[in-house]
LOGU-902206 format. One record per residue (C-alpha): residue number from 1; x, y, z; residue in three letters. Coordinates in Angstrom, 2 decimals. Layout:
residues N
[NUM [X Y Z] 'Ala'],
...
This chain:
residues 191
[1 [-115.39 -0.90 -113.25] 'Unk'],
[2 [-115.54 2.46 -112.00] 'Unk'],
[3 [-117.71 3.91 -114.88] 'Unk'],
[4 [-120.25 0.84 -114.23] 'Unk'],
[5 [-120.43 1.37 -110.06] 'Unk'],
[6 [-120.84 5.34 -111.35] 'Unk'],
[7 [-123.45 4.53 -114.01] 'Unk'],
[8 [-125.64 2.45 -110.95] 'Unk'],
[9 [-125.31 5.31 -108.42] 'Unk'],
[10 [-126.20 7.97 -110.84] 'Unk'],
[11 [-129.10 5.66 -112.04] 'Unk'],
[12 [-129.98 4.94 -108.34] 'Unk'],
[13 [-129.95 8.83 -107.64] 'Unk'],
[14 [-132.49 9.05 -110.89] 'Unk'],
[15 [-134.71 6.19 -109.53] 'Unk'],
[16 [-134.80 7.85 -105.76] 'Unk'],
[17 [-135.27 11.42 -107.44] 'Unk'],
[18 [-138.55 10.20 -109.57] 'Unk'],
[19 [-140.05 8.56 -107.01] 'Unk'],
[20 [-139.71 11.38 -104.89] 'Unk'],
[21 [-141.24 13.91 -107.59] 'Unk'],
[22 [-144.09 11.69 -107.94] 'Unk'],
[23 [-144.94 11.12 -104.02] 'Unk'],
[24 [-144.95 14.74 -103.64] 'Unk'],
[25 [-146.96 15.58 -106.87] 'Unk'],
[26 [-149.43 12.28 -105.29] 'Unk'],
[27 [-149.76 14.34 -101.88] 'Unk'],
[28 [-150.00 17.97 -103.79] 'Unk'],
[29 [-153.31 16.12 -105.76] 'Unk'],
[30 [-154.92 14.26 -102.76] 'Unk'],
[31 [-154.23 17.57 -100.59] 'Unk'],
[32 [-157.80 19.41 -101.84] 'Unk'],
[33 [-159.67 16.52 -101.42] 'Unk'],
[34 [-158.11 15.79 -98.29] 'Unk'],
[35 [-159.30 19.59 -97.00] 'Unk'],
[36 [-162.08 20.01 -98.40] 'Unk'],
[37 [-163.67 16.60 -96.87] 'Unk'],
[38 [-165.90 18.07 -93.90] 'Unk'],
[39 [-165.85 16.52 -90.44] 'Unk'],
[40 [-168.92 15.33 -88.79] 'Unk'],
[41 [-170.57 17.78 -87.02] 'Unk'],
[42 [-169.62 17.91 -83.57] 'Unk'],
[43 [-166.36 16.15 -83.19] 'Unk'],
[44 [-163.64 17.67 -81.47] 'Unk'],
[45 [-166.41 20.27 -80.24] 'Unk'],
[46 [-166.67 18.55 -76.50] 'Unk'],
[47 [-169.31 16.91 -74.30] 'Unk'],
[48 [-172.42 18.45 -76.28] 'Unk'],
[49 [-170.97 18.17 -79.84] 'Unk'],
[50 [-170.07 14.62 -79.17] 'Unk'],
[51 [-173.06 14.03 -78.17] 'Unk'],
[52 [-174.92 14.88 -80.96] 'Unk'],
[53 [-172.45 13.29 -83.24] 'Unk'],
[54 [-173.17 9.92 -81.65] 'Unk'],
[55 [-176.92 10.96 -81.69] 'Unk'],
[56 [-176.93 11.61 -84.75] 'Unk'],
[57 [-175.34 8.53 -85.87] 'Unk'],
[58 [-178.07 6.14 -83.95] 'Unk'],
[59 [-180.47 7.73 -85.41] 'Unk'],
[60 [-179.56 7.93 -88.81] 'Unk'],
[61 [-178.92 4.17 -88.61] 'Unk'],
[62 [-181.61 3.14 -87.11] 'Unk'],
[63 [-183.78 4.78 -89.65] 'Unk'],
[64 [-181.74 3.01 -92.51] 'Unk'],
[65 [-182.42 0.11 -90.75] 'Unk'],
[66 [-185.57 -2.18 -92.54] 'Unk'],
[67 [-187.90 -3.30 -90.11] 'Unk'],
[68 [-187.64 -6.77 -90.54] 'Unk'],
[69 [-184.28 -6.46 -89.91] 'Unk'],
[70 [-184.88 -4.90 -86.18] 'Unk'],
[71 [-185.48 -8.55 -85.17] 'Unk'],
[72 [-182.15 -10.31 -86.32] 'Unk'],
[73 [-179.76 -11.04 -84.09] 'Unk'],
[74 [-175.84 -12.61 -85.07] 'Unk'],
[75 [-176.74 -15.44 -82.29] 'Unk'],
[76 [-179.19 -17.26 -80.40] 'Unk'],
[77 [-179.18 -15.37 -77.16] 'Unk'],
[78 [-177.47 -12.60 -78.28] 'Unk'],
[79 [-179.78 -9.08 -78.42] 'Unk'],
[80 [-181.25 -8.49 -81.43] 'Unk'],
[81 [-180.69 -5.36 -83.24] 'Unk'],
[82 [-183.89 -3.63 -81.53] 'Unk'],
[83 [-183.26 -4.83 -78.31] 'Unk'],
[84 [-179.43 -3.41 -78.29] 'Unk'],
[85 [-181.45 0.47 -79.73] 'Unk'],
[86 [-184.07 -0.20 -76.85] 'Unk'],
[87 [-181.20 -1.19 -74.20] 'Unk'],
[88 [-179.04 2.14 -75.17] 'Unk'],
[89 [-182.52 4.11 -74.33] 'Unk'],
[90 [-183.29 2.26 -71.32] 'Unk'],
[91 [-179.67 3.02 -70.31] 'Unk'],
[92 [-180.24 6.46 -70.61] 'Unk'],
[93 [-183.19 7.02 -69.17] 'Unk'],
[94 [-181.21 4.85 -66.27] 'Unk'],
[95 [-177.96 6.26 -66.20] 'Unk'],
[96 [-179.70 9.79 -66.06] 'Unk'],
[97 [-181.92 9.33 -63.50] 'Unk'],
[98 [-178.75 8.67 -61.41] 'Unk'],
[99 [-177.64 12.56 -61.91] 'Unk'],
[100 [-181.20 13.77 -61.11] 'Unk'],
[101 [-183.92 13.51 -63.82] 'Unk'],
[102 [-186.96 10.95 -62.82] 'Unk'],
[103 [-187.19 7.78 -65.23] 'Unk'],
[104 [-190.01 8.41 -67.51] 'Unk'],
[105 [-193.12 6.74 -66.31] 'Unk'],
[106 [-193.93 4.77 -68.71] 'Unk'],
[107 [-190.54 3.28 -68.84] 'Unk'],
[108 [-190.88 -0.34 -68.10] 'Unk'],
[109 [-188.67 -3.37 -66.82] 'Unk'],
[110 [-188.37 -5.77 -69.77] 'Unk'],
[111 [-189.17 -3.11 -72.58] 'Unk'],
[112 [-186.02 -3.89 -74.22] 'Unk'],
[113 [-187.73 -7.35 -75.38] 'Unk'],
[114 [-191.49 -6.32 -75.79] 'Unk'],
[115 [-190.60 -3.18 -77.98] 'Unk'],
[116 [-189.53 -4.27 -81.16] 'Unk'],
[117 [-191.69 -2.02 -83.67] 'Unk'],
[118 [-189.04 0.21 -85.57] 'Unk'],
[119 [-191.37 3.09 -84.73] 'Unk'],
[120 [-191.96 2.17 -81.27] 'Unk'],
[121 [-187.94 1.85 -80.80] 'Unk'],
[122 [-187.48 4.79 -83.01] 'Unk'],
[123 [-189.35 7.15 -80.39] 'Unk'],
[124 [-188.02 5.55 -77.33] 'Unk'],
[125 [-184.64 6.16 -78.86] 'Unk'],
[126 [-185.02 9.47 -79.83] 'Unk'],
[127 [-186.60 10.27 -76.45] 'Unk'],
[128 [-183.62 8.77 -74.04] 'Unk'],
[129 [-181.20 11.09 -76.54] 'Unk'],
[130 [-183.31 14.26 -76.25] 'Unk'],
[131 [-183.21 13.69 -72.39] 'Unk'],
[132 [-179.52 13.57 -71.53] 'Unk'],
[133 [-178.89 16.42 -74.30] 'Unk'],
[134 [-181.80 18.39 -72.28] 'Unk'],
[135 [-180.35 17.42 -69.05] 'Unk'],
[136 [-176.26 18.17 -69.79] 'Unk'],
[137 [-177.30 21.18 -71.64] 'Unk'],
[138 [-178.78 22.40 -67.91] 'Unk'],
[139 [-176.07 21.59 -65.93] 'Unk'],
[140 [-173.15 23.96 -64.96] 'Unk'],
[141 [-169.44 23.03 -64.35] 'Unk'],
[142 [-170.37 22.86 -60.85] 'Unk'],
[143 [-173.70 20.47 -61.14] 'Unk'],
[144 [-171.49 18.01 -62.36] 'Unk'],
[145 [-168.81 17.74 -59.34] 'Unk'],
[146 [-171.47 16.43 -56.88] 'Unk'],
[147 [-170.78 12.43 -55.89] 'Unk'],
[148 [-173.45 10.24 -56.92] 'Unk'],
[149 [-174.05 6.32 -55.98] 'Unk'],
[150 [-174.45 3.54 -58.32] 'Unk'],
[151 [-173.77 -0.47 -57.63] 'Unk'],
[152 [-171.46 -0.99 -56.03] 'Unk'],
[153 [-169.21 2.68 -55.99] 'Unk'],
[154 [-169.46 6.40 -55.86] 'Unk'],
[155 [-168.99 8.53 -59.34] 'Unk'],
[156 [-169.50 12.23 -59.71] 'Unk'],
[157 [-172.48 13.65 -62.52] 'Unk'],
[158 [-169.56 14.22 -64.75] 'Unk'],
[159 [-168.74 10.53 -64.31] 'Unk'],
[160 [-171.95 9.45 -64.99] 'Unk'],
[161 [-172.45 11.39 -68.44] 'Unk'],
[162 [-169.01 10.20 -69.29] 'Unk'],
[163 [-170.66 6.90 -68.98] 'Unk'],
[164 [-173.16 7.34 -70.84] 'Unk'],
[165 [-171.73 8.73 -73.78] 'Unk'],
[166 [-168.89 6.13 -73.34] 'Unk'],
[167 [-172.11 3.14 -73.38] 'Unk'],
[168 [-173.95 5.12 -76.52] 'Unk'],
[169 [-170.53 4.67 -78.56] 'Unk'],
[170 [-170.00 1.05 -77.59] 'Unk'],
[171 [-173.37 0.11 -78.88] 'Unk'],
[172 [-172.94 2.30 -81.82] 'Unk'],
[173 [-170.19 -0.12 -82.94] 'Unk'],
[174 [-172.26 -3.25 -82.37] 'Unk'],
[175 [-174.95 -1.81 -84.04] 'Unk'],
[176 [-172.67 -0.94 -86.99] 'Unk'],
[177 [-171.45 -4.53 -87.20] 'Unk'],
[178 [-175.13 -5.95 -87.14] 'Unk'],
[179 [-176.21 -3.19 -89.71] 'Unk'],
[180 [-173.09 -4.49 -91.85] 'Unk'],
[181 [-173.69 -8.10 -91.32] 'Unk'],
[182 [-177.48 -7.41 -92.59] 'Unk'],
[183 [-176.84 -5.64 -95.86] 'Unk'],
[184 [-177.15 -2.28 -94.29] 'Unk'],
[185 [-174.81 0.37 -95.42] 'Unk'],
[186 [-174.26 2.81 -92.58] 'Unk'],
[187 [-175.47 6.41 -93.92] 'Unk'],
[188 [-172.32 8.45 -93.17] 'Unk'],
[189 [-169.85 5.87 -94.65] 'Unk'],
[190 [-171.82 6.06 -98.41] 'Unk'],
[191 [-171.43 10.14 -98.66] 'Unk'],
């Protein structure tokens, strides 16, 4: 009886002891790749490199967008896919003008429905990113401290650019969703 319960643990022991050897040899191979995968640019690398990650990101999905698919929406009444890109721009070009830049003139109330070319979205897109990286690139720590109104409550400029990097990320995962639900491989998840 003894030799058998002896015979288990020792076998038990040998079980534990392989599957230990072969986790750690697992890790030891995944371990390069794991390294040697590069991080997008601009994470981790604050406000500015965020910023251009999420910039980045729009844009590179918006251009692997099709342009018949910049009019398909998941739902009646739900924005399509180029009315959620011109929203994020018009939001910029909004949220902005809060901290101190003018709206661009040509900016108009209802664009987000009556600008559905890819290339017309495209440069509206590009243009409300360029701004705000123009515009936090200027500021100082102490530009952004200032108290600003919007609605209903008071923010500061660093409040507001919070915001907007905050709205540019939410839409980023809608879009993602609508680019997924259209056939549309995001560009940074293939590489």
């Amino acid at each position: 009886m003894k030799t058998t319960r002896t015979c288990r643990r020792s076998s038990h022991k040998s079980n534990t002891l392989k599957f230990c050897v072969l986790l750690v040899s697992l890790i030891f191979l995944a371990a390069p790749r794991i390294s040697a995968q590069t991080l997008p640019e601009g994470i981790w690398q604050g406000y500015d490199g965020e910023w251009l990650h999420v910039t980045s990101q729009l844009v590179a999905l918006a251009e692997a967008t099709p342009e018949d698919k910049f009019s398909w929406r998941p739902a009646p009444g739900v924005r399509s896919t180029s009315e959620v890109y011109m929203h994020i721009a018009e939001a910029n070009f909004y949220l902005l003008s809060v901290t101190g830049p003018q709206m661009p003139a040509d900016l108009k109330e209802g664009m987000d429905k009556s600008v559905t070319s890819k290339a017309e979205v495209m440069s509206w897109l590009k243009r409300s990113l360029e701004a705000v990286k123009r515009a936090h690139l200027s500021v100082t720590q102490k530009d952004l401290q200032p108290k600003v109104h919007i609605a209903d409550r008071d923010a500061t400029v660093d409040g507001m650019y919070l915001r907007i990097i905050v709205h540019a990320n939410e839409h980023m995962g809608q879009l993602i969703a609508y680019a997924r639900m259209t056939g549309v491989t995001p560009p940074w998840s293939s590489q």
